[in-house]
ROZA-109544 format. One record per residue: residue number from 1; residue in three letters; z, x, y of N, C-alpha, C, O, CB in turn. Coordinates in Angstrom, 2 decimals, padded with zeros to 5 digits. Glycine has a CB too. Example, Ala and Ser with C-alpha at 12.3 -4.5 7.8 and 13.67 -1.06 7.14 Angstrom:
REM residues 2
(site 1,"ALA",(007.80,013.19,-005.69),(007.80,012.30,-004.50),(007.80,013.20,-003.30),(008.46,014.24,-003.32),(009.05,011.31,-004.47))
(site 2,"SER",(007.08,012.85,-002.25),(007.14,013.67,-001.06),(007.87,012.90,000.03),(008.04,013.41,001.14),(005.72,014.08,-000.60))
***
This chain:
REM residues 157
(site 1,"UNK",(-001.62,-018.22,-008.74),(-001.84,-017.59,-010.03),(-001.00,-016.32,-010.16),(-000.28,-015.99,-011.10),(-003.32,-017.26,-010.22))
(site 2,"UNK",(-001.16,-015.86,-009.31),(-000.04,-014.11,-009.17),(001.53,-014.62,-009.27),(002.33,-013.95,-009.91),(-000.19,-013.02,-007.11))
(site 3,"UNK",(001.93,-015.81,-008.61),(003.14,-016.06,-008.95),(003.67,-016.08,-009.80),(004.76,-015.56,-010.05),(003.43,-016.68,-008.76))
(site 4,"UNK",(002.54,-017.10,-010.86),(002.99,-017.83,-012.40),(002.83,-016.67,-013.24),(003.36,-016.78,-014.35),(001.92,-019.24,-013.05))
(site 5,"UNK",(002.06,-015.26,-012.93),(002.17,-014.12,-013.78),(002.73,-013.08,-013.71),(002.91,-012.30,-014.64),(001.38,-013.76,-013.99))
(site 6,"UNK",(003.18,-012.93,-012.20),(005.12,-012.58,-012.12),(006.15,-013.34,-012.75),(006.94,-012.65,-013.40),(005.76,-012.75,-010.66))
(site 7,"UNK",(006.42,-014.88,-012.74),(007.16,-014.91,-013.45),(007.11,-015.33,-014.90),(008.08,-015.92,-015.39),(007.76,-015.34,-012.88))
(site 8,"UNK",(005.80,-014.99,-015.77),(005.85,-015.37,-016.84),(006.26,-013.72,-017.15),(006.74,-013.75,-018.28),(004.55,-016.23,-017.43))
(site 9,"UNK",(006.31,-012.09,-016.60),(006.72,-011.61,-016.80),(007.79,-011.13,-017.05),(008.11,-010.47,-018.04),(006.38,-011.52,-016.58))
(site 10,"UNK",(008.66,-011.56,-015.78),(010.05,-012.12,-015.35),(010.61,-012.80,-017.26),(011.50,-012.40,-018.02),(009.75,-013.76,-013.70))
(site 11,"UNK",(009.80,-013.69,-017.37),(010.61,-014.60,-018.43),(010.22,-013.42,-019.92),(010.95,-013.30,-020.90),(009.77,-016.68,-018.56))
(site 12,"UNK",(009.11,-012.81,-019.75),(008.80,-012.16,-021.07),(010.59,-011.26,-021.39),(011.29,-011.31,-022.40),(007.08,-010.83,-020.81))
(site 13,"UNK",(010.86,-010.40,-019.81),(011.40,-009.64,-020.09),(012.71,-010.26,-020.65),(013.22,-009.92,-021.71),(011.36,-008.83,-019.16))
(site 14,"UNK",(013.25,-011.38,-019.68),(014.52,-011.93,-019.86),(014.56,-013.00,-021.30),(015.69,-013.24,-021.72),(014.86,-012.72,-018.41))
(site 15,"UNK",(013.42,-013.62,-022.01),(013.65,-013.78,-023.43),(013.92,-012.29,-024.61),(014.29,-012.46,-025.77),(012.30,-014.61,-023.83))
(site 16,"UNK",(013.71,-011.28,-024.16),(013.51,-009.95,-024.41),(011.87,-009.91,-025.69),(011.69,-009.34,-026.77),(015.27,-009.32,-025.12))
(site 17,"UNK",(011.16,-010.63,-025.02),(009.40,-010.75,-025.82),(009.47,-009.57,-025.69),(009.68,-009.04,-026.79),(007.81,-011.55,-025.13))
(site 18,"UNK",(009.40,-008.77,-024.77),(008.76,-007.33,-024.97),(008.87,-006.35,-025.92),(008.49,-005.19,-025.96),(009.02,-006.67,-024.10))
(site 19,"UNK",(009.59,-007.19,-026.84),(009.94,-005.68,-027.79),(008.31,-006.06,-028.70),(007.60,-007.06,-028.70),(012.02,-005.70,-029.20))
(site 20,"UNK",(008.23,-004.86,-029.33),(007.14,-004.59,-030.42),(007.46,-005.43,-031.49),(006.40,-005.31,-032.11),(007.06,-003.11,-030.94))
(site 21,"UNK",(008.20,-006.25,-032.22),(008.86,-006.46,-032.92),(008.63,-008.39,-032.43),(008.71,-009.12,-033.42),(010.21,-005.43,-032.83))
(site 22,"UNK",(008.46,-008.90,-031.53),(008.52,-010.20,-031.39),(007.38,-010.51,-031.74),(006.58,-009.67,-031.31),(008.89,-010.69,-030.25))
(site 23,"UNK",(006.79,-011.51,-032.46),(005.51,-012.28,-033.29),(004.63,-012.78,-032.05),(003.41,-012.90,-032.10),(006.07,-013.79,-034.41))
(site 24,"UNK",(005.44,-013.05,-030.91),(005.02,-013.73,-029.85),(003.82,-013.28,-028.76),(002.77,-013.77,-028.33),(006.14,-013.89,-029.25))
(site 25,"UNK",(004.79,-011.76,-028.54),(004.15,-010.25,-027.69),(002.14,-010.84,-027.47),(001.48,-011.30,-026.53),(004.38,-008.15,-029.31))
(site 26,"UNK",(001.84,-010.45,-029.04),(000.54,-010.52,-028.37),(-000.38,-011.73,-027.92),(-001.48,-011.69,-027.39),(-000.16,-009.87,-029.11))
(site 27,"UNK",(000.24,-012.60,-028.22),(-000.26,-014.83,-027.99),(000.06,-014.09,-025.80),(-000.65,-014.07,-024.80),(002.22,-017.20,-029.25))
(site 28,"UNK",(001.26,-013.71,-026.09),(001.70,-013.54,-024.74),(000.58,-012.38,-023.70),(000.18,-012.66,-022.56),(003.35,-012.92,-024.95))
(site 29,"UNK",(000.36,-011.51,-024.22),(-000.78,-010.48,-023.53),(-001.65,-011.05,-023.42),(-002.03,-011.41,-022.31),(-001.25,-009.31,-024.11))
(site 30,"UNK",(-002.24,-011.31,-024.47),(-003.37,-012.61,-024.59),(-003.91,-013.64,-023.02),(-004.97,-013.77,-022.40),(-002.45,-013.86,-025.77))
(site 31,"UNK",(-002.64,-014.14,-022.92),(-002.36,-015.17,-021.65),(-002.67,-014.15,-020.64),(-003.75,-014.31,-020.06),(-000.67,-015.90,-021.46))
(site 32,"UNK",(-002.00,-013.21,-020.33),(-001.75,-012.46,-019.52),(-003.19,-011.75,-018.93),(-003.57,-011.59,-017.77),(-000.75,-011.65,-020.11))
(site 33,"UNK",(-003.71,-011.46,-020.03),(-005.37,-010.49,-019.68),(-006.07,-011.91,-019.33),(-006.90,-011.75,-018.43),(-006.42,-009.36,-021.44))
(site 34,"UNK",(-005.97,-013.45,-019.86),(-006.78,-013.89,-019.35),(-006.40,-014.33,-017.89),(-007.26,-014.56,-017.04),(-007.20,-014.70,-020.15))
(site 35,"UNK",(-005.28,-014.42,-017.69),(-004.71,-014.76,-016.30),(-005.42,-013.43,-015.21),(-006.15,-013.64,-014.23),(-002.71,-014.74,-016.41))
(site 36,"UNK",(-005.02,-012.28,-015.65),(-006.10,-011.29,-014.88),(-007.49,-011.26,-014.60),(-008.03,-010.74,-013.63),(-006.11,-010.31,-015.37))
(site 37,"UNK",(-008.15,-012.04,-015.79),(-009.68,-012.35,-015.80),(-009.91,-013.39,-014.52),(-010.77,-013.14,-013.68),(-010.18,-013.12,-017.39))
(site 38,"UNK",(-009.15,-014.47,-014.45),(-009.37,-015.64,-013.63),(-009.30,-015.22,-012.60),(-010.27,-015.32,-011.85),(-008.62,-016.70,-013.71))
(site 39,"UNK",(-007.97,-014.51,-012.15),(-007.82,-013.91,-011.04),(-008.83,-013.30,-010.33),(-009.17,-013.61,-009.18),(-007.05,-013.17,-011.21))
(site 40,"UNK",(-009.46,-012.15,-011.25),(-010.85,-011.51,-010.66),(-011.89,-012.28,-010.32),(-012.49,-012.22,-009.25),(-011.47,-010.65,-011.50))
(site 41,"UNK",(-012.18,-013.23,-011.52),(-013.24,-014.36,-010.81),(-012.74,-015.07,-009.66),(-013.37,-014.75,-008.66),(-013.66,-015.54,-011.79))
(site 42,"UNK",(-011.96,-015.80,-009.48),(-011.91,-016.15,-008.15),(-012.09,-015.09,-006.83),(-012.96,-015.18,-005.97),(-010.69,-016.74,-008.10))
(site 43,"UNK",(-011.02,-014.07,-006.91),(-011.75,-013.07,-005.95),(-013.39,-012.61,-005.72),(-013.96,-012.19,-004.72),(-011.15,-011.92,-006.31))
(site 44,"UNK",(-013.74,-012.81,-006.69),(-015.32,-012.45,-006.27),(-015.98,-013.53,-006.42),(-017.20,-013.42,-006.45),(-016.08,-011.36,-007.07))
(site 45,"UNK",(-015.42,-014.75,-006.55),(-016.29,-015.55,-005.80),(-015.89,-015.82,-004.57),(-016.93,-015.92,-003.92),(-016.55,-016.67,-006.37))
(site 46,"UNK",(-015.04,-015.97,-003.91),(-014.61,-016.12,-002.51),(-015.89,-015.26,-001.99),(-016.90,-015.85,-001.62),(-012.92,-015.48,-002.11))
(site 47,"UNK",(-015.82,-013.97,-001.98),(-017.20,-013.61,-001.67),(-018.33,-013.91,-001.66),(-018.89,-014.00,-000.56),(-017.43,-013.05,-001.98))
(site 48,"UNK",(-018.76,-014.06,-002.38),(-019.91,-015.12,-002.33),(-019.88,-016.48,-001.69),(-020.93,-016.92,-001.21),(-020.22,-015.42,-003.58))
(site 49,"UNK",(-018.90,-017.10,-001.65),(-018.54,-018.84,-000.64),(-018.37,-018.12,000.49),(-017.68,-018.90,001.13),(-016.85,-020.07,-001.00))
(site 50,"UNK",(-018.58,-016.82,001.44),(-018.76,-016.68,002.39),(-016.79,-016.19,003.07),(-016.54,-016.08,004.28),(-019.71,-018.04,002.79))
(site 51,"UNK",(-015.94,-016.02,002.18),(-014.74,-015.71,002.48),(-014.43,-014.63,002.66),(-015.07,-014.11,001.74),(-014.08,-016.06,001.86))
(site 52,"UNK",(-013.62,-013.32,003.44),(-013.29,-012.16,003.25),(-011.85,-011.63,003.32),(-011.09,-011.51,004.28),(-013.99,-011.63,003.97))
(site 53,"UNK",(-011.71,-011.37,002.12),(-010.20,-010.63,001.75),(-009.96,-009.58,002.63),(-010.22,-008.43,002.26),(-010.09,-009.96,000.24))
(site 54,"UNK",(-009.42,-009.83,003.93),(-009.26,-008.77,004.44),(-008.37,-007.74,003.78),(-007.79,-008.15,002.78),(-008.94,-009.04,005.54))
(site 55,"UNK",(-008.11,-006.27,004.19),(-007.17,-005.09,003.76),(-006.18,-005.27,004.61),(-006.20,-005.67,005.77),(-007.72,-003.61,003.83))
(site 56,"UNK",(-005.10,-004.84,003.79),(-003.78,-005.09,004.62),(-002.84,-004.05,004.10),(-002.67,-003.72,002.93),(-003.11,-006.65,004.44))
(site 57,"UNK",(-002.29,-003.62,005.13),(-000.53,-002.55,004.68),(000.42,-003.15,005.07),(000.63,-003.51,006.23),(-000.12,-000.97,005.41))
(site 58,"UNK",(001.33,-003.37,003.82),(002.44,-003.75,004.04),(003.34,-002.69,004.06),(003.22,-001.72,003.30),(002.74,-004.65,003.27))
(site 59,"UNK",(004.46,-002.83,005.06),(005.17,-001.20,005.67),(006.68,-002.27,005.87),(006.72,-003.42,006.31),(004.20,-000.15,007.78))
(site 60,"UNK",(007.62,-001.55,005.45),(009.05,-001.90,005.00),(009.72,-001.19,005.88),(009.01,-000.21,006.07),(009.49,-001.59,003.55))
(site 61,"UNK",(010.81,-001.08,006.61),(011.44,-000.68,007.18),(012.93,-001.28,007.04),(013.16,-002.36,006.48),(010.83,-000.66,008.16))
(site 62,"UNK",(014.07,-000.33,007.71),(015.41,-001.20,007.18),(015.59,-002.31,007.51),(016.29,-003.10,006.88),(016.59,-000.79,007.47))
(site 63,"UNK",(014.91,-002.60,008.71),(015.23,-004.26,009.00),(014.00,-004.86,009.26),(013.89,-005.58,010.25),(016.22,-004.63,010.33))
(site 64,"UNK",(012.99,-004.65,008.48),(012.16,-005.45,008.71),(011.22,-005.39,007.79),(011.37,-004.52,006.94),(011.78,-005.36,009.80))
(site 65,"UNK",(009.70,-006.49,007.66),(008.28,-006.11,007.48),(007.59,-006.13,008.04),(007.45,-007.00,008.90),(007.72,-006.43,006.90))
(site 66,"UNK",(006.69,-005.06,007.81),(004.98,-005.22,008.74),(004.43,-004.99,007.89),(004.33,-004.17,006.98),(004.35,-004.30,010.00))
(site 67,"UNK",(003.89,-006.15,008.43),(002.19,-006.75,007.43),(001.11,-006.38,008.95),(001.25,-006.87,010.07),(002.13,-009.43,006.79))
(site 68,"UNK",(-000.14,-005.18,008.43),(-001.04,-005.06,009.39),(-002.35,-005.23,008.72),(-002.51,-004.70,007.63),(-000.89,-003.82,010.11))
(site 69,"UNK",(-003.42,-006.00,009.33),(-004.97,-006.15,008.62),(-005.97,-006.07,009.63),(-005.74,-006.27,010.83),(-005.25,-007.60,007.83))
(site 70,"UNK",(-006.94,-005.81,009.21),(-008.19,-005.95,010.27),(-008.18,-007.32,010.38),(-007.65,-008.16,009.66),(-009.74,-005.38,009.81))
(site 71,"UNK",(-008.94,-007.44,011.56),(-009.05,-008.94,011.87),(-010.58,-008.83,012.81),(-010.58,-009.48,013.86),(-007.44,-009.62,012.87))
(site 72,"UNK",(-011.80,-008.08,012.47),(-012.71,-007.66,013.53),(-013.74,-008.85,013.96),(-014.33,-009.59,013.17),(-013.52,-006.37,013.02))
(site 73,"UNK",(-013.81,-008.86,015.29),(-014.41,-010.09,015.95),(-013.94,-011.39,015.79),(-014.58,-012.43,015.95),(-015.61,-010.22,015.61))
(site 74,"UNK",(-012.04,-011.16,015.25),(-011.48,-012.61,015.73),(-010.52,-012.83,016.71),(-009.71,-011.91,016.83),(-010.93,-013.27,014.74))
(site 75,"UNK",(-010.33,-014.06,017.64),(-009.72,-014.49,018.82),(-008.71,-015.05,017.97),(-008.95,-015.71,016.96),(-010.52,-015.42,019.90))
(site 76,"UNK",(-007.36,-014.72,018.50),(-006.07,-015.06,018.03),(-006.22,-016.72,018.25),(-005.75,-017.51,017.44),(-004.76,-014.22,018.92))
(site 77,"UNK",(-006.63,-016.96,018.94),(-006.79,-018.35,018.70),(-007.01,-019.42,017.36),(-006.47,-020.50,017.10),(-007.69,-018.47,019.37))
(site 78,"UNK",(-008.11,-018.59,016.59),(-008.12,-018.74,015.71),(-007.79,-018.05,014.39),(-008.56,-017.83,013.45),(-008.78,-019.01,015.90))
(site 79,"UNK",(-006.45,-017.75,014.49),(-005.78,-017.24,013.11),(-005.06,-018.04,013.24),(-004.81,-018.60,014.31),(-005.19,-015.90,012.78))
(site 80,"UNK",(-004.38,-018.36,011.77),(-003.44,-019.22,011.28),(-002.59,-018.53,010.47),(-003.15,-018.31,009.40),(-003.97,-020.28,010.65))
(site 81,"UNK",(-001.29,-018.01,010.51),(-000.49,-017.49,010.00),(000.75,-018.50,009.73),(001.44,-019.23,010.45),(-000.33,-016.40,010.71))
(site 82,"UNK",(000.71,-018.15,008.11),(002.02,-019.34,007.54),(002.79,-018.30,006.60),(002.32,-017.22,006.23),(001.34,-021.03,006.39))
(site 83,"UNK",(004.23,-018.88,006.23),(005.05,-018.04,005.25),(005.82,-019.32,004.67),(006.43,-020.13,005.37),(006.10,-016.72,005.98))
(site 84,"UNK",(005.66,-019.38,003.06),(006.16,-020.46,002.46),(006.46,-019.33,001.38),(005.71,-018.42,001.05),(005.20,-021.90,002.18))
(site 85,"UNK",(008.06,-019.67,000.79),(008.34,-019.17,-000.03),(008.65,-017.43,000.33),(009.36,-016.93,001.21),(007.39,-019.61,-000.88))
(site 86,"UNK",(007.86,-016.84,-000.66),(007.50,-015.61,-000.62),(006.65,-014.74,-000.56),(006.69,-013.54,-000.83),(007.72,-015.38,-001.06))
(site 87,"UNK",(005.30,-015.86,000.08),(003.97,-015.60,000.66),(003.90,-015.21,001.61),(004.96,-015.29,002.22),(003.23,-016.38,000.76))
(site 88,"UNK",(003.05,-014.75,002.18),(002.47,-014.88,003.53),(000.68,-015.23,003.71),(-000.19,-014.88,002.92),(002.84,-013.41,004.22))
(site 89,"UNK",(000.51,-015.91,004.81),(-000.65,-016.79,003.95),(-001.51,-016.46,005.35),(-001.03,-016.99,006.36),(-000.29,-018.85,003.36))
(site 90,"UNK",(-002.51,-015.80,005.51),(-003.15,-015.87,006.66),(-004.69,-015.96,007.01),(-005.55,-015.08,006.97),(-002.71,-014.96,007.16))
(site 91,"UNK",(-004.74,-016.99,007.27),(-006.41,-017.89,007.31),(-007.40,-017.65,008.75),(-007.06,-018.52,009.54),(-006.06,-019.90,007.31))
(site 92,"UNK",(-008.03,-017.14,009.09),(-008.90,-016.71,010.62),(-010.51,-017.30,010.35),(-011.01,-017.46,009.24),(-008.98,-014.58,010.93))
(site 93,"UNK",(-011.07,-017.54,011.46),(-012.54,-017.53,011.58),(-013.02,-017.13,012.38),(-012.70,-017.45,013.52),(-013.09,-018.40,011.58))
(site 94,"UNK",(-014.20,-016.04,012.08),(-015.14,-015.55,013.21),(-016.19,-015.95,013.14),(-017.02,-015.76,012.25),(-015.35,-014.32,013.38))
(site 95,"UNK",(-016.29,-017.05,014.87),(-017.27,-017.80,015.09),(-018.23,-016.94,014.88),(-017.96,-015.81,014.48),(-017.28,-018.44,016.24))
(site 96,"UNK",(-019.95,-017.49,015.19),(-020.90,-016.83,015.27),(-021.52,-016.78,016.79),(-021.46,-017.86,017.38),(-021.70,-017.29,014.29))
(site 97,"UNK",(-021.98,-015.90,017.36),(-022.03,-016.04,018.52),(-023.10,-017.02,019.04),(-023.86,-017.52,018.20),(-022.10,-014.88,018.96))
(site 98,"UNK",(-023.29,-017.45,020.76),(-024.45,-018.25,021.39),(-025.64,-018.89,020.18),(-025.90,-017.88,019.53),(-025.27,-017.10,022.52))
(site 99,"UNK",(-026.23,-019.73,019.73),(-027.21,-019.96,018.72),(-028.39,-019.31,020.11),(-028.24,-019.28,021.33),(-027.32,-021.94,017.93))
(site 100,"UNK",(-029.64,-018.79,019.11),(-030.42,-017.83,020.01),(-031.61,-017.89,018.93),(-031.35,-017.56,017.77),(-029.65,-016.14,020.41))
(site 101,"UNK",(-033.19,-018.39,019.34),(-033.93,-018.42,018.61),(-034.12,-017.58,017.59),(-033.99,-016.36,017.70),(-034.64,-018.53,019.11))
(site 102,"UNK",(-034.48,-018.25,016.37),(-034.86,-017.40,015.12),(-035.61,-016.54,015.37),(-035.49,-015.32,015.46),(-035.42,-017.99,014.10))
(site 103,"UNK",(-036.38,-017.19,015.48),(-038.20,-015.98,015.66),(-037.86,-014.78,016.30),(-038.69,-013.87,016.22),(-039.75,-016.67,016.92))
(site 104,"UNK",(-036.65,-014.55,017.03),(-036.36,-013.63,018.12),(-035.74,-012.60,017.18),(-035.37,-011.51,017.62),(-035.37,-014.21,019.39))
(site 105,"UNK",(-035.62,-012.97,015.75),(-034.66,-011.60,014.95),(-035.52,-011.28,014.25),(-036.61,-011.79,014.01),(-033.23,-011.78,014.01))
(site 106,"UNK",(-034.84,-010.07,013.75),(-036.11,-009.29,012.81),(-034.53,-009.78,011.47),(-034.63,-010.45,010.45),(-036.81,-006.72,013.36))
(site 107,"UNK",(-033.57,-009.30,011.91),(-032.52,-009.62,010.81),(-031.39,-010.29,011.52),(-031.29,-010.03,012.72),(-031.97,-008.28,009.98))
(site 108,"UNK",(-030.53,-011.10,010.98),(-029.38,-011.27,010.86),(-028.07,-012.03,009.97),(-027.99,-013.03,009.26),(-029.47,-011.45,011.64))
(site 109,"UNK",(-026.99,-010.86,010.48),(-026.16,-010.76,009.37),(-024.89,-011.18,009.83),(-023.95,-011.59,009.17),(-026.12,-009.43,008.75))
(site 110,"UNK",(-024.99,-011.01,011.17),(-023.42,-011.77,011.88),(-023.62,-013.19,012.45),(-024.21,-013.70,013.40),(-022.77,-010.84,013.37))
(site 111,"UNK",(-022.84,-013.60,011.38),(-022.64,-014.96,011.56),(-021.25,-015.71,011.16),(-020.52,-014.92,010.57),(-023.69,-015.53,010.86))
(site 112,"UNK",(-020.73,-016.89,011.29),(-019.62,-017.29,010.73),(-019.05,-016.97,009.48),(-019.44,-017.48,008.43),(-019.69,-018.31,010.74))
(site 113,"UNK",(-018.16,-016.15,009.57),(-017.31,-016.17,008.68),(-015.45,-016.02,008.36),(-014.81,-015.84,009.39),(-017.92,-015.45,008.25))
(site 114,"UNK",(-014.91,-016.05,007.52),(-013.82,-017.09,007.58),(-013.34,-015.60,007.05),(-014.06,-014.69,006.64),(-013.73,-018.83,006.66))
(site 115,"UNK",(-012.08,-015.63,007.18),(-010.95,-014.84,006.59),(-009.92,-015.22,005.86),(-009.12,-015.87,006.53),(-010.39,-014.30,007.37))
(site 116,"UNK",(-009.64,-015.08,004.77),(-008.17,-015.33,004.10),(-007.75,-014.27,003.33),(-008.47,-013.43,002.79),(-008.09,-016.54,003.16))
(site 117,"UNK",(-006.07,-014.40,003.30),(-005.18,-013.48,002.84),(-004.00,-013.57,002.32),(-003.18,-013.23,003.17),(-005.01,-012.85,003.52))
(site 118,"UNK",(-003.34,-013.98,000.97),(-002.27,-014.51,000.20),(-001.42,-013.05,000.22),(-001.73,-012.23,-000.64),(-002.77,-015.20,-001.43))
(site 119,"UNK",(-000.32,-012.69,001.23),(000.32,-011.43,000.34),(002.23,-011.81,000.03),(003.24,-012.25,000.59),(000.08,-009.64,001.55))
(site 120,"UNK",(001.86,-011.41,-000.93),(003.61,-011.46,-001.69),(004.42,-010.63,-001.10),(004.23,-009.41,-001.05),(003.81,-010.99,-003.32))
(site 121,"UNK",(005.51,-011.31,-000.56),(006.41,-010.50,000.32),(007.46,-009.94,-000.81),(008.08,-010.66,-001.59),(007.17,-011.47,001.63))
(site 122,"UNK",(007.54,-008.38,-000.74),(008.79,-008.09,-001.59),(010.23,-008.40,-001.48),(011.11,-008.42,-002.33),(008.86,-006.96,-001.67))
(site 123,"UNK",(010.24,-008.67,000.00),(011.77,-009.29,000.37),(011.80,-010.66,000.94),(010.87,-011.35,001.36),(012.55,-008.39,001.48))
(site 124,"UNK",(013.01,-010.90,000.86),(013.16,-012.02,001.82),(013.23,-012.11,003.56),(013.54,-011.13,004.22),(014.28,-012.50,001.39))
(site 125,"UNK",(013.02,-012.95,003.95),(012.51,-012.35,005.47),(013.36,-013.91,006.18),(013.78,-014.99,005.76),(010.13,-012.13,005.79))
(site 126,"UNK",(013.25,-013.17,007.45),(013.53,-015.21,008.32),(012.59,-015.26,008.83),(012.21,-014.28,009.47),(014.79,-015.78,009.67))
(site 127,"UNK",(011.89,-016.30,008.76),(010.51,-016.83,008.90),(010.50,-017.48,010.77),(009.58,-017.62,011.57),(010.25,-018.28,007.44))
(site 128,"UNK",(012.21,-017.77,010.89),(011.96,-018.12,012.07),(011.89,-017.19,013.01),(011.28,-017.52,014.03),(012.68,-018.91,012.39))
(site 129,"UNK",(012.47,-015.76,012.95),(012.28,-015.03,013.75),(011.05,-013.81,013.75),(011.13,-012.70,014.28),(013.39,-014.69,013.82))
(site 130,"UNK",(009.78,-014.44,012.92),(008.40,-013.85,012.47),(007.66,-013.45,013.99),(007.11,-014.39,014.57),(007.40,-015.15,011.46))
(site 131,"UNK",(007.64,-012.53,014.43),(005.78,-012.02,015.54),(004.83,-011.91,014.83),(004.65,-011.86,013.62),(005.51,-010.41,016.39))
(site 132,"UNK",(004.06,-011.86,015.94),(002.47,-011.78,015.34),(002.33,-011.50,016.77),(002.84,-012.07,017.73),(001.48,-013.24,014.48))
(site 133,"UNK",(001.08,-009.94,016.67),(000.49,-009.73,017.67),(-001.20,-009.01,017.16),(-001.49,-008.40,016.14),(001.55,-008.84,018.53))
(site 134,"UNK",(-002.10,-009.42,018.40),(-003.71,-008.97,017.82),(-004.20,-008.44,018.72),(-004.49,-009.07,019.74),(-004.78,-010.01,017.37))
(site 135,"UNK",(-004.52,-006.58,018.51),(-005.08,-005.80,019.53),(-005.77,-005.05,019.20),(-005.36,-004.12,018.51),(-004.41,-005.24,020.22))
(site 136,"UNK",(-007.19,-005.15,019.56),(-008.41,-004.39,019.14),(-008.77,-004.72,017.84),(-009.07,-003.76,017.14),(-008.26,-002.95,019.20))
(site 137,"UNK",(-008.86,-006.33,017.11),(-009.24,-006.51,015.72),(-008.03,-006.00,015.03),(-008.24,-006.11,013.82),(-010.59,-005.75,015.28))
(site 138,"UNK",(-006.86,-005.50,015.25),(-006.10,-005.22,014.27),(-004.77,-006.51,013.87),(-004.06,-006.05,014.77),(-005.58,-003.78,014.72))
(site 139,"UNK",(-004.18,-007.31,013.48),(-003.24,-008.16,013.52),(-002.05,-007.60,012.61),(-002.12,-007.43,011.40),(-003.79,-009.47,013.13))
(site 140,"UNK",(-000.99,-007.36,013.38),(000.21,-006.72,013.04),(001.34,-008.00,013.27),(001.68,-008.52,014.33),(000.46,-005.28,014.02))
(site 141,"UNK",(001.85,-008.36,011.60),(002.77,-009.56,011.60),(003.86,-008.71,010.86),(003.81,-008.10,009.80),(002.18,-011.09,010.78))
(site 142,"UNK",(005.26,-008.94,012.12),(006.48,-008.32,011.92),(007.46,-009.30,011.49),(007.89,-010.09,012.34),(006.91,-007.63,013.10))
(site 143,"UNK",(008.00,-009.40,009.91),(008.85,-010.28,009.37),(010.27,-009.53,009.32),(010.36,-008.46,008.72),(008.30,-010.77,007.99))
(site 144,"UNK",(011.24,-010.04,009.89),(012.97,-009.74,009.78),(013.40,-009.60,008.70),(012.33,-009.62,008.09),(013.90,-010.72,010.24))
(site 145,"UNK",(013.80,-009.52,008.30),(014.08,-009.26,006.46),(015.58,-009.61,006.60),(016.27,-009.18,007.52),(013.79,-007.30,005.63))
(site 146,"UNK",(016.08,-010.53,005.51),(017.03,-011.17,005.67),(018.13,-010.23,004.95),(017.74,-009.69,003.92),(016.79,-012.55,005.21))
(site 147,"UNK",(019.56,-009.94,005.38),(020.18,-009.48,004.76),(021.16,-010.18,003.99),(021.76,-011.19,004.36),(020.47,-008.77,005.35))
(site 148,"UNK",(021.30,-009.58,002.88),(021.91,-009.93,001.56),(022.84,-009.17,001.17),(022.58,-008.20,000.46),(021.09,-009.97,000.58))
(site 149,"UNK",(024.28,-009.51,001.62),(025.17,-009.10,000.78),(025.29,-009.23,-001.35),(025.46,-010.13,-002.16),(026.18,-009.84,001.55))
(site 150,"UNK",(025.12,-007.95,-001.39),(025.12,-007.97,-002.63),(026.24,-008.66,-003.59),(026.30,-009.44,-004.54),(025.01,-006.81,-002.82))
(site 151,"UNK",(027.26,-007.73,-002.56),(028.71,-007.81,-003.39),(029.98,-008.60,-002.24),(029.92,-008.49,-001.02),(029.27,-005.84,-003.86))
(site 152,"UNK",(030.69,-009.10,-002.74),(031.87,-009.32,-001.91),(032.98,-009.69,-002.49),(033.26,-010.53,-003.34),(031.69,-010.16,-001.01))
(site 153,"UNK",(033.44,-009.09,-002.00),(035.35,-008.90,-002.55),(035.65,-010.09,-002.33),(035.23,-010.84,-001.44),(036.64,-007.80,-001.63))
(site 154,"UNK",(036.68,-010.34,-003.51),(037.59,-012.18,-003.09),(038.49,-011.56,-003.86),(038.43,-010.79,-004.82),(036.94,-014.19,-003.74))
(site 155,"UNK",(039.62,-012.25,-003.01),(040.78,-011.70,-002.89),(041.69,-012.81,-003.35),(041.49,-013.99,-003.05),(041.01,-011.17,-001.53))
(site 156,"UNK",(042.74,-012.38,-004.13),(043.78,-013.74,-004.75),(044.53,-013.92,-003.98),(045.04,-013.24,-003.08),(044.65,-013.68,-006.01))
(site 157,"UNK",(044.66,-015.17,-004.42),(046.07,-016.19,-003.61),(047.12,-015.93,-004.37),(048.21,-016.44,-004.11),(045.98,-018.04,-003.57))
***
């Protein structure tokens, strides 16, 4: 959904919709606030289906990205880290521990639950030369960032 409303922005700007002056502008906002609406509902229902958006910093450097998130009470074993496109897509579960008679709690609140995390990479990266490392609940995924000659001289024959 965040994609298709990056680039329906992308296209607002490059038909030039944005001016005050196009008939179109507000059919187009329109779309746009409800595309934000959906968005929010799904995020808060994931919550409720038992999912958690972990927090994450994304940190840029000249040759690289780091993507860092909590990851608390999960075994690298079970994270799943993917990059398609210009995503980064990262799925974990924290088991629940030993099963241990009911009657024996007064409460409980730790139990299975799942992690997911869609983040839009601002650059392009090589996916084949991606780390991933997980220490103390924290998961720090370091993407290469691909370089792009902007410009290049060509020269006549």
């Amino acid at each position: 959904m965040r994609k298709l409303q990056k680039r329906m922005n992308r296209l607002i700007e490059e038909l030039g919709l944005d001016d005050m002056e196009s008939r179109y502008i507000e059919e187009m906002e329109r779309m746009q606030k409800r595309m934000s609406d959906l968005m929010e509902d799904v995020e808060n229902k994931e919550e409720e289906w038992g999912v958690i958006k972990p927090l994450a910093d994304v940190h840029e450097t000249d040759e690289e990205l780091v993507v860092t998130m909590d990851m608390p009470g999960v075994d690298k074993k079970d994270i799943d880290i993917t990059v398609l496109d210009d995503e980064l897509h990262v799925v974990a579960e924290r088991k629940s521990e030993a099963e241990v008679a009911e009657k024996n709690y007064h409460r409980r609140e730790r139990t299975y639950k799942k992690f997911e995390r869609k983040i839009l990479l601002p650059v392009d990266v090589k996916m084949d030369e991606a780390r991933a490392r997980l220490a103390e609940g924290v998961l720090e995924v370091t993407l290469p960032k691909v370089v792009i000659v902007s410009r290049k001289r060509i020269s006549i024959e």
